[in-house]
N, C-alpha and C positions, 0 to 999 in steps of 0.2 A: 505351332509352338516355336518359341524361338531357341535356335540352334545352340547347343552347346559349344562355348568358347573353348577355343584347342589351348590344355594345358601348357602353360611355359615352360621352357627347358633351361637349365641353369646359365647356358651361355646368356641364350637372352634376358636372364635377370641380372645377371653380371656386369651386361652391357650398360643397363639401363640405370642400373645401381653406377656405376662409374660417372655414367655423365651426370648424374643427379650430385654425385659427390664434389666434380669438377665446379659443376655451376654456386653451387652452395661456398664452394672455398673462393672460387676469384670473386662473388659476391661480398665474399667475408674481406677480402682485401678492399673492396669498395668504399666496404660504410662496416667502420669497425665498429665493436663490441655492441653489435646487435642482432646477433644469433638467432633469435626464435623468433624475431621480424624477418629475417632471410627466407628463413626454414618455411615461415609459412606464403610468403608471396611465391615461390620456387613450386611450392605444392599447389597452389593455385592455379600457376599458369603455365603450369604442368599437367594440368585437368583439365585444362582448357576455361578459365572462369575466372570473374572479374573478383577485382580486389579493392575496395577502402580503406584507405590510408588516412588515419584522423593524429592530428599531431599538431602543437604549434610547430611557425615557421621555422625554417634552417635548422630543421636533425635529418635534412638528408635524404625527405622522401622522393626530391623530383630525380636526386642522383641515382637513386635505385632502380626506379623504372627504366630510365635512361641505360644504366650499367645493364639490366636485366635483358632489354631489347637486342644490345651490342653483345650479348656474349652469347643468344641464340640465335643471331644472324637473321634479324626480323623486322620489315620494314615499319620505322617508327614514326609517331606522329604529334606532335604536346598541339593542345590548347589552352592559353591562360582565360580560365573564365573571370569575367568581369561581370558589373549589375546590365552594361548595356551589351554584352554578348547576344545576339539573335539566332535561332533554330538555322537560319542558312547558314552560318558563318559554320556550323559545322558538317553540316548534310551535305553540302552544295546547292547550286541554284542555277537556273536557265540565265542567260547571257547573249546579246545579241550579238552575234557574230558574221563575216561574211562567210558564205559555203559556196559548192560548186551551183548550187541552186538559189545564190542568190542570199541576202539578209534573212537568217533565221534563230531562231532560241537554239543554242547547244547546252547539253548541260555539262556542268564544270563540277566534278566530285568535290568533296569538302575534306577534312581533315580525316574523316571518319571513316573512310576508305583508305586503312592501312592493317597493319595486324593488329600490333601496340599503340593503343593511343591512350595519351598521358591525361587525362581529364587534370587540371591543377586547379585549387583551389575551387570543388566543383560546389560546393555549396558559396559563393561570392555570385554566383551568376541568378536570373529570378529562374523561380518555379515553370516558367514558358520554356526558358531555355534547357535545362534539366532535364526536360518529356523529351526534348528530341532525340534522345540515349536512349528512351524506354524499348523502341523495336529495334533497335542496330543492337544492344544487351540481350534482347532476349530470342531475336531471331536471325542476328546474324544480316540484316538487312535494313536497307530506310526506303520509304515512301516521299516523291516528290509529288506536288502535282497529280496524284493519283498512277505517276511511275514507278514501279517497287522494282530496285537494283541490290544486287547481293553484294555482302562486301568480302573484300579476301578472306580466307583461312590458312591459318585461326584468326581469331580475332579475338582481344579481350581489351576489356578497358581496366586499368587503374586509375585510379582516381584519387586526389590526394583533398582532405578539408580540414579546415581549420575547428576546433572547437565550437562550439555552436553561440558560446557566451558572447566570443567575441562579435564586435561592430562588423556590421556590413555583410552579414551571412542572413543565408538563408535554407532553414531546413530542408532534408531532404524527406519527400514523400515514402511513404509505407513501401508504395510498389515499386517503387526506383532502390529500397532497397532490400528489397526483397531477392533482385537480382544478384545482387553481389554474391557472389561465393563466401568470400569470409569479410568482414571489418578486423583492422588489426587495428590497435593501440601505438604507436610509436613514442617510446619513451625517452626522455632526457638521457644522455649518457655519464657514466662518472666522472669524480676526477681524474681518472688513471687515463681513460682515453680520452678524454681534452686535451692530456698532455702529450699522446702520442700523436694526435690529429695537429697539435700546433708546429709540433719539430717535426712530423715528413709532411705535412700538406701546407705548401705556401700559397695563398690567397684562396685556400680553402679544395681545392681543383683535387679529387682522385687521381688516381692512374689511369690508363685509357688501356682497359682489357682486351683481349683478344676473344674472338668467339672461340665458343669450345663445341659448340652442334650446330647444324645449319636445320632447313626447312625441313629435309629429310630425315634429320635424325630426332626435329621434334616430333612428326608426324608420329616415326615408328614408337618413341617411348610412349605417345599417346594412345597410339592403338595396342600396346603389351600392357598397358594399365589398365585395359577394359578388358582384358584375358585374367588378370588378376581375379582369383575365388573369393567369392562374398561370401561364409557360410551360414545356414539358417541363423542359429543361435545368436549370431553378430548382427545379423540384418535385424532378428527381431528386437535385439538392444537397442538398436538405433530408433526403430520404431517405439521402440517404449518412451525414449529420451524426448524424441522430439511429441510425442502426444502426451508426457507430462508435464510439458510447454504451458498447458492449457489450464485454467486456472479451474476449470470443470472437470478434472479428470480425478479418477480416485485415486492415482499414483504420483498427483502434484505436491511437491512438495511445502512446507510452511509459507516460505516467501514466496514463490507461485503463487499459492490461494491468496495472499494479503496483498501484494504488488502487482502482477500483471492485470495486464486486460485482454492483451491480446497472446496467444502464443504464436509456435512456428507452424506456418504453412507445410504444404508438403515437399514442394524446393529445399526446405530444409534436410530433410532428410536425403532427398536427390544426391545434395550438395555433399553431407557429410557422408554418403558411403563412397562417388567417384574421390572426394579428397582422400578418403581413408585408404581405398584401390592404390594412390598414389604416396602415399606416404609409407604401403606394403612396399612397394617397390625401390624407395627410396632405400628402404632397409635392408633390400638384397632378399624379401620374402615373396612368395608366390601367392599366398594365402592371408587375407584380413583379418588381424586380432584387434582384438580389444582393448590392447595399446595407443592400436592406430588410431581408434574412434576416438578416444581419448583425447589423442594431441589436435586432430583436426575439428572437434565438435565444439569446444569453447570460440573461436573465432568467427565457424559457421550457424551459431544461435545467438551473439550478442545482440547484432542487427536487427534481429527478427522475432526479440519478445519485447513487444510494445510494453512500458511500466505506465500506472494510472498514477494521479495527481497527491498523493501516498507515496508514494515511492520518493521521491523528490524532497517533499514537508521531512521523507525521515530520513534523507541521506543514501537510498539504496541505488544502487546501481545495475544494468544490465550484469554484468559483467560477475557481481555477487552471485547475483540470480540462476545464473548459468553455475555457475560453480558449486551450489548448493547443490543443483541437480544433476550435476556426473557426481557428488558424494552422496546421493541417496538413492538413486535410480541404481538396483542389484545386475550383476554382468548378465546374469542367470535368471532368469523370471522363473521362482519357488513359488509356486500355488499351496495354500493348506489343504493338506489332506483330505479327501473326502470324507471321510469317518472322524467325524470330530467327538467326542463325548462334551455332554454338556456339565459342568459341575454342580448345577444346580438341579440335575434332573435325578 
């Protein structure tokens, strides 16, 4: 059986709670009036897990990553993908070189062996190049040659894509994103900070933040968020949510049954109770509500409920989809009664 996690002590939710506050505010300095984009890449890779960033260009998503790298003191790495980007150009690749033994292949790590790495515009590169994420996302590792090397920790990718309509993309596979921890939206910002972004940022350039944790201090918020209490009731919420994903299930709701095809695997739910662990902590709680599931579950299901060719013809969106189902899926799973009387009997 596995061992019960030693409950946290207020210092260290305090602790953890502070730096989460810190990182969230010099973020906020970064890329203004975009709060609940912050909130949720911070909770991401804060869990340790990859994030999608879907927007058009210039609101700011490569600066984020970038900002986010630099204020946890983490070795970072961008790729711009392009259509002729190839699997080495990120893995690495063998290379002839002279050794003490004479001319031989060494291998030369590729971009991908850092903590942060920026995937940019990850849907611009083909579908070949794409798969070479799939085992460095999901295991932490790449295969050369039939060489498997580990890469640092932590390790997470953000990935930033353009809309899908636009020229020169190209979708991303089911299982590539399946991996993501959450997809976020990144939206247009108002006029009010247009107008602040034009009188303090000249030729567009942030401030250059200072780190506020190092390795060690992400290390430990990571390992006090998996001490964080998951209790029954909320785990089995989460369970219900993500199994009425499925357009089979008796708890789907109207647009479920008439839109999806596919629901959320079980990543899904993975996904949204470590976000949720961490999103407790953000708040200074030791214990996971149902608040928490809340703010981290829309992000963590847009991804990952496939809409059939209906959806589309009538304007529905992920994102509807998901929202219908935290408004109908109950905190509490209420069974009717055993002893029902019949009215007709």
């Amino acid at each position: 059986m596995t061992a019960t996690p030693t409950p946290l002590t207020e210092a260290e939710i305090q602790e953890c709670a502070e730096i989460g506050g810190k990182l969230l505010d010099r973020l906020g300095q970064i890329i203004l009036g975009q709060d609940e984009l912050i909130r949720s890449v911070v909770t991401a890779a804060l869990a340790g897990g990859h994030v999608l960033l879907e927007g058009l260009p210039g609101l700011g998503k490569t600066e984020l990553v970038k900002g986010l790298a630099r204020l946890l003191s983490l070795e970072f790495h961008r790729v711009q993908f392009t259509p002729d980007l190839l699997p080495g150009d990120i893995t690495g690749g063998h290379v002839l070189q002279e050794t003490e033994n004479g001319k031989d292949f060494v291998f030369r790590p590729g971009p991908v062996f850092c903590n942060v790495l920026l995937a940019d515009e990850i849907n611009r590169a083909s579908p070949k190049t794409q798969s070479a994420l799939l085992e460095a996302m999901a295991e932490g590792r790449v295969t050369v040659l039939g060489e498997t090397r580990d890469l640092p920790q932590p390790f997470f990718v953000l990935a930033t894509q353009n809309p899908i309509e636009m020229e020169g993309t190209y979708p991303l596979p089911e299982a590539q994103l399946d991996r993501f921890l959450f997809q976020v939206l990144v939206e247009p910002v108002g006029p009010e900070v247009l107008t602040q972004i034009v009188q303090s940022r000249r030729h567009g350039r942030p401030p250059e933040p200072e780190p506020v944790a190092g390795l060690a201090e992400f290390q430990t918020f990571h390992e006090r968020a998996g001490r964080v209490h998951l209790p029954q009731a909320v785990a089995q919420y989460i369970g219900r949510l993500c199994a009425a994903t499925h357009p089979g299930s008796a708890a789907a709701p109207e647009r479920v049954r008439d839109y999806v095809r596919y629901g959320a695997s079980p990543r899904a739910a993975i996904a949204i109770s470590e976000a949720a662990r961490v999103d407790a902590l953000l708040h200074a709680k030791a214990t996971v509500g149902f608040d928490d599931v809340k703010r981290v579950a829309r992000p963590a299901l847009v991804h990952r409920v496939v809409l059939d060719y209906r959806a589309r013809l009538d304007g529905v969106t992920p994102t509807q989809v998901v929202s219908e189902l935290l408004a109908s899926v109950p905190e509490l799973d209420q069974p009717l009664p055993s002893e029902v009387v019949d009215a007709d009997a």
